[in-house]
C-alpha positions in Angstrom: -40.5 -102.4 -33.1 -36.9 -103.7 -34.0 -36.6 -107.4 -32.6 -33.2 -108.9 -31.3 -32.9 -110.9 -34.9 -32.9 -107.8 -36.8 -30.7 -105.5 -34.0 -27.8 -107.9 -33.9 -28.1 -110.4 -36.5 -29.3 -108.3 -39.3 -32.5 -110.8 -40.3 -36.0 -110.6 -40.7 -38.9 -112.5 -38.9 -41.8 -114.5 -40.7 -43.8 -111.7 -39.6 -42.2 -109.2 -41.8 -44.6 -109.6 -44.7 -47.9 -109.3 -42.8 -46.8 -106.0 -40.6 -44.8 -104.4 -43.5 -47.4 -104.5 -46.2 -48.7 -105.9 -49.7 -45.1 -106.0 -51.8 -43.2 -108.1 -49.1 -45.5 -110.8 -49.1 -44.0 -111.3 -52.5 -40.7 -111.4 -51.6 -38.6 -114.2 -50.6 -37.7 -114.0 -46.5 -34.1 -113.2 -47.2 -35.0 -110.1 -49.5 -37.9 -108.6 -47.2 -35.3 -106.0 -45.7 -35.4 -104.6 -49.3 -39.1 -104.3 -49.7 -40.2 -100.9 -51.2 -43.1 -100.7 -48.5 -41.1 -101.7 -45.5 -41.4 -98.7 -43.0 -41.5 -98.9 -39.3 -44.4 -100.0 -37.2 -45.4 -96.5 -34.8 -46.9 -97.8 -31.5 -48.6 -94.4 -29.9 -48.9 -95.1 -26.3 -52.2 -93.1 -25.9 -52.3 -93.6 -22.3 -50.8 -94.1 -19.2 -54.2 -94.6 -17.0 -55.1 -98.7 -17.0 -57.2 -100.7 -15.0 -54.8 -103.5 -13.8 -51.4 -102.8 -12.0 -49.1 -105.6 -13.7 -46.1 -105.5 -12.1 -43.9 -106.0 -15.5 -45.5 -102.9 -16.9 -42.9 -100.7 -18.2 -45.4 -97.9 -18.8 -46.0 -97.1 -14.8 -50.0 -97.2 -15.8 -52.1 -96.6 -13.1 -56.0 -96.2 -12.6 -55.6 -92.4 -12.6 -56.0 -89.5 -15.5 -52.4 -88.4 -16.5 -51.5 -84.8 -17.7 -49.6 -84.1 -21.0 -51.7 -86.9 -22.9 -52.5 -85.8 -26.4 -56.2 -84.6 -26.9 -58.6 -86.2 -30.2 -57.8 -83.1 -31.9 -53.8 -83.5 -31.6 -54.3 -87.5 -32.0 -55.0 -86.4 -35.4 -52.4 -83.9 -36.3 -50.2 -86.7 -35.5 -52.1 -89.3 -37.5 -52.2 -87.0 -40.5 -48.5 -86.4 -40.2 -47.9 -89.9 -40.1 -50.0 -90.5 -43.3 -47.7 -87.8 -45.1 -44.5 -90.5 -44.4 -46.5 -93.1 -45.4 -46.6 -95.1 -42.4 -48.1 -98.7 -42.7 -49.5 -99.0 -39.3 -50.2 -97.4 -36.1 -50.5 -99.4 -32.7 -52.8 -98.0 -30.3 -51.2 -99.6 -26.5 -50.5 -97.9 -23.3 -51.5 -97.9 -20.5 -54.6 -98.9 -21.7 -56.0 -97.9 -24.7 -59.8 -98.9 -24.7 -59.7 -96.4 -21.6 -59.8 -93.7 -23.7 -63.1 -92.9 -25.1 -62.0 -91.5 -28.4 -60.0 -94.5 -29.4 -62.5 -95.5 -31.9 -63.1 -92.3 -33.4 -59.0 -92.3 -33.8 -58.9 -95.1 -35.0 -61.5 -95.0 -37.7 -59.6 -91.7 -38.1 -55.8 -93.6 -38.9 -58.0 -96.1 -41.3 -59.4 -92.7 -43.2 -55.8 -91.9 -43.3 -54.7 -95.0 -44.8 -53.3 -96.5 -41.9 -53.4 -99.6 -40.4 -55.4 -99.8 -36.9 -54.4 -102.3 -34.1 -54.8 -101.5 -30.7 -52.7 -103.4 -28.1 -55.1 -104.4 -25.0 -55.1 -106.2 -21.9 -58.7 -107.5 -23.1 -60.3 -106.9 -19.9 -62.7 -104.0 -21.4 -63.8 -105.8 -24.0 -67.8 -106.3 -23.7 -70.1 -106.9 -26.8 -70.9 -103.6 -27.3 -67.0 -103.0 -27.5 -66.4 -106.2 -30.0 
């Protein structure tokens, strides 16, 4: 995600060094837009189907299956291709995510690959079976 700071003003947030990797936490703030690991977050909106209707969702989720969704098997293929450019982290939103019953084994799959895993979720799913 590109924030407003960086878009118009050409800075970087505190956050930087946390989502961008190892080598930026060494850096000084004003040189994190030169960091050798700094490469752009990928959030995968997995699905559109969610449990709540929030009015200030830009996704139009609803409590319904969706067609065109990517299967596990092409979850992958797109994982693996992001591990090939090296990507520090993939964020699994929506909709919502913990809907989908693969998300762990994607997940644990983007880890395998190197990746990062966070998953983006309303919360409302999580039991302690889930946590």
């Amino acid at each position: 995600m590109i924030g407003i700071s960086k878009l118009y003003c050409g800075t970087v947030e505190p956050s930087d060094a946390l989502r961008y990797g190892r080598h930026s936490s060494r850096l000084p703030s004003h040189l994190l837009q030169f960091s050798k690991d700094k490469k752009p977050v990928v959030v995968w909106n997995i699905t559109r189907k969610c449990n709540l209707k929030c009015i200030h969702c830009y996704a139009q989720a609803d409590d319904k299956d969706f067609e065109g969704e990517l299967s596990t098997e092409e979850g992958k293929r797109l994982i693996d291709d992001l591990a090939k450019f090296k990507t520090p982290v993939i964020l699994f939103s929506g909709g919502e995510p913990l809907v989908r019953k693969d998300l762990p084994e994607l997940a644990e799959y983007a880890v395998s690959k190197g990746l990062r895993a966070v998953i983006s979720t309303n919360g409302t799913l999580i039991d302690m079976d889930m946590a």
